[in-house]
One Martini backbone bead per residue (centre of mass of N, CA, C, O) as a GRO file, in nm:
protein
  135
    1UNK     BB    1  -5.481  -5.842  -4.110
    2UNK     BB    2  -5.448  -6.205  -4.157
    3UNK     BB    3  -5.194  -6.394  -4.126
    4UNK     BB    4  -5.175  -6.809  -4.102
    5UNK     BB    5  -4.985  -6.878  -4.362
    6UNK     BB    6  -4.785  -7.063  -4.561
    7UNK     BB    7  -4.878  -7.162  -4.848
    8UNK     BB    8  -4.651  -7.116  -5.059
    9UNK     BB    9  -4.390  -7.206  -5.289
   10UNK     BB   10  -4.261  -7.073  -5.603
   11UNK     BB   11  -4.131  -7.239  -5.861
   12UNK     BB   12  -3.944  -7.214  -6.164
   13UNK     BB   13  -3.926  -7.431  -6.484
   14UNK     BB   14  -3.859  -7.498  -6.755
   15UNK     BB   15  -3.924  -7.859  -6.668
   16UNK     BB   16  -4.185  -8.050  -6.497
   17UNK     BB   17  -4.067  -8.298  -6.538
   18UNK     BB   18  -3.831  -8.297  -6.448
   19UNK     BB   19  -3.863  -8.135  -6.131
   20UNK     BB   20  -4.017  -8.385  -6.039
   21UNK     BB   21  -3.829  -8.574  -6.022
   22UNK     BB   22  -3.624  -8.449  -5.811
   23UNK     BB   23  -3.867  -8.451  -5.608
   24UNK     BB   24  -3.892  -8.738  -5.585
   25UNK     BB   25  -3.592  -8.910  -5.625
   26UNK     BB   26  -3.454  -8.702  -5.408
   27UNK     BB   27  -3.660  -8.604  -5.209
   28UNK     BB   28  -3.925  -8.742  -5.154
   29UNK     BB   29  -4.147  -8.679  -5.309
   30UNK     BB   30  -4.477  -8.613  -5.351
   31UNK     BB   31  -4.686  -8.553  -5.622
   32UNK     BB   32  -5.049  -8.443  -5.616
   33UNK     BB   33  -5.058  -8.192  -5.834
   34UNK     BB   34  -5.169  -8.120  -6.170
   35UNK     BB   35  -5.199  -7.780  -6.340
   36UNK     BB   36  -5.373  -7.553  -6.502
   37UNK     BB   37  -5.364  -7.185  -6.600
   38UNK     BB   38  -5.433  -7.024  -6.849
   39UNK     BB   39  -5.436  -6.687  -6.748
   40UNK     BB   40  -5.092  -6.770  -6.667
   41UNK     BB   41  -4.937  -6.985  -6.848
   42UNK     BB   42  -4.953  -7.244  -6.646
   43UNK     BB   43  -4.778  -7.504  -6.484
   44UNK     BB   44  -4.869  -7.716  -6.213
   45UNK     BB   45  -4.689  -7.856  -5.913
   46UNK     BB   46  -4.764  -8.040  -5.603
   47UNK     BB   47  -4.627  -8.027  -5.271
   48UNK     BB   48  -4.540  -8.140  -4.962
   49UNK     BB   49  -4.421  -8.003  -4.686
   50UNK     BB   50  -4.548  -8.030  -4.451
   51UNK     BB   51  -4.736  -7.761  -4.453
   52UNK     BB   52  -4.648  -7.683  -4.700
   53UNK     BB   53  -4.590  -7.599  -5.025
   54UNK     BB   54  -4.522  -7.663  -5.358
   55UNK     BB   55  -4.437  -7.463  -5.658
   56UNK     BB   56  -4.425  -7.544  -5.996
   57UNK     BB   57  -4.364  -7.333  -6.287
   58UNK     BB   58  -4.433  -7.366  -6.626
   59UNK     BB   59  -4.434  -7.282  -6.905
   60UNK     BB   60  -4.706  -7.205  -7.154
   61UNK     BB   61  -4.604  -6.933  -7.225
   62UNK     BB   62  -4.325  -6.678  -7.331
   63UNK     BB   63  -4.535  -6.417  -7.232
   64UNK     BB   64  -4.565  -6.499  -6.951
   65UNK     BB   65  -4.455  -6.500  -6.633
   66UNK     BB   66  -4.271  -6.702  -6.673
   67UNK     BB   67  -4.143  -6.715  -6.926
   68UNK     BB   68  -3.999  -6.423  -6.844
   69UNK     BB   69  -3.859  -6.489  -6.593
   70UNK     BB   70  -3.667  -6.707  -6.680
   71UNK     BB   71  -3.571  -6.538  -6.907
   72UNK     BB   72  -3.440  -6.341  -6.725
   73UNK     BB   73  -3.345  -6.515  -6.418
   74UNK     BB   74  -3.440  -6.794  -6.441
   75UNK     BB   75  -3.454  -7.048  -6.239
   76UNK     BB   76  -3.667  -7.049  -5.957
   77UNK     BB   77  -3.766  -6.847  -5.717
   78UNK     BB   78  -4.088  -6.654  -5.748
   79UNK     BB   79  -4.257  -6.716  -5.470
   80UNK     BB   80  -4.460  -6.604  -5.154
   81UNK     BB   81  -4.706  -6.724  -5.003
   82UNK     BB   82  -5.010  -6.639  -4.833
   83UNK     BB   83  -5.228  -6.691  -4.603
   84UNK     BB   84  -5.580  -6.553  -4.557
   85UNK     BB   85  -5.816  -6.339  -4.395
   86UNK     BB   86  -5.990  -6.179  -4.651
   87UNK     BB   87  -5.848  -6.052  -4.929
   88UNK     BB   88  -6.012  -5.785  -4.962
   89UNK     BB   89  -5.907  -5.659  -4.694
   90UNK     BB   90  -5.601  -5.700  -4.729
   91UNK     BB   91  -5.543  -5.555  -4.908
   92UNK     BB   92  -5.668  -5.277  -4.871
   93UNK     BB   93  -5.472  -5.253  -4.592
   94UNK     BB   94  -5.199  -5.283  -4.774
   95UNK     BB   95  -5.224  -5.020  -4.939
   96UNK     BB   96  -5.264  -4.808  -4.699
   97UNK     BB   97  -4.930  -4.849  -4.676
   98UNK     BB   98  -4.820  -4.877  -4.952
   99UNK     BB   99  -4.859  -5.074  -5.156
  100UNK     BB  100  -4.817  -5.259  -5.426
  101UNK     BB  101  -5.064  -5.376  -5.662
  102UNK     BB  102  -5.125  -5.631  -5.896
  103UNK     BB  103  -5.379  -5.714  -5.752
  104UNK     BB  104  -5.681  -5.519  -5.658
  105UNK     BB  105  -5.827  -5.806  -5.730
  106UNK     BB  106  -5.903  -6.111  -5.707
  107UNK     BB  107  -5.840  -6.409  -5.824
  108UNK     BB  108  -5.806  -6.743  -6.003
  109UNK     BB  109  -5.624  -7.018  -5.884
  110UNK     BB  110  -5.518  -7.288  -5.792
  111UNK     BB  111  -5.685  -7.522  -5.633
  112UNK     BB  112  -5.928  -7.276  -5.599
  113UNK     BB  113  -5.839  -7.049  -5.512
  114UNK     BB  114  -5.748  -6.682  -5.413
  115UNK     BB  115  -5.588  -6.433  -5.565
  116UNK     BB  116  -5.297  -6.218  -5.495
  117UNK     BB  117  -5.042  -5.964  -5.595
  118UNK     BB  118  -4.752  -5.817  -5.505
  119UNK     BB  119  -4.524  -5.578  -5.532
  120UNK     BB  120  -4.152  -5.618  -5.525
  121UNK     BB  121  -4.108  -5.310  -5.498
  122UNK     BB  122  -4.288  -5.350  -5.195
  123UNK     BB  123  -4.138  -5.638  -5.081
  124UNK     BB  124  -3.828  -5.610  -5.100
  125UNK     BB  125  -3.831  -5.813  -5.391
  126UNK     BB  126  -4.065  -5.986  -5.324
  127UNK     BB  127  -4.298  -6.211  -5.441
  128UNK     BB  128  -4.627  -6.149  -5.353
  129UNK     BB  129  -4.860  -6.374  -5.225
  130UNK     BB  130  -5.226  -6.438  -5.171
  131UNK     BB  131  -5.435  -6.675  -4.997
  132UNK     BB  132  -5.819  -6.774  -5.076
  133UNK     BB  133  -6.046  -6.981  -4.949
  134UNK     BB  134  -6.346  -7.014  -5.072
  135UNK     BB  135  -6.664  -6.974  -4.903
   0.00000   0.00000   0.00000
């Protein structure tokens, strides 16, 4: 398995429009991209801060991954992604150490990545996603 650095930090955010404003007028950041993702039922909208980007995460339905999260725990930090080279070996050898994954394989997540996710039980309390830009 080879991380290759931070792809982004993600942040769960009540309200998409009101965390964008706090982030372009007050940190002086440029949102590059929103998107929806229709099967993990979230918006978001993305960031660069030097080479990392923010991914703030909105819920589309609070049946949703974030809808859930925001209601357990609030806003704030949800997940920090590592990009990786090869994701289903990187999985692979990741589970054979014992981690619980959440995703067995990759799916389509935003930006047309492929994505897979461990289980925060097993990293320490961090939900880590994996990010690898399709071949």
């Amino acid at each position: 398995m080879e991380i290759t650095h931070i792809e982004h930090i993600g942040i769960a955010v009540k309200n998409l429009d009101e965390a964008i404003k706090y982030y372009e007028d007050v940190l002086n950041l440029k949102c590059y991209r929103i998107e929806e993702v229709l099967d993990q039922k979230v918006k978001t909208a993305f960031f660069m801060v030097g080479q990392t980007k923010l991914e703030l995460l909105e819920a589309t339905n609070p049946e949703g991954p974030i809808g859930k999260f925001i209601e357990k725990k609030g806003e704030g930090i949800h997940h920090l992604a590592f990009a990786v080279k090869d994701l289903p070996v990187s999985l692979h050898e990741i589970k054979l150490k014992g981690v619980k994954l959440i995703d067995e394989v990759p799916r389509p997540g935003a930006e047309g990545l492929h994505i897979a996710f461990l289980h925060p039980k097993s990293t320490g309390g961090v939900l880590t996603e994996f990010c690898e830009k399709p071949k």
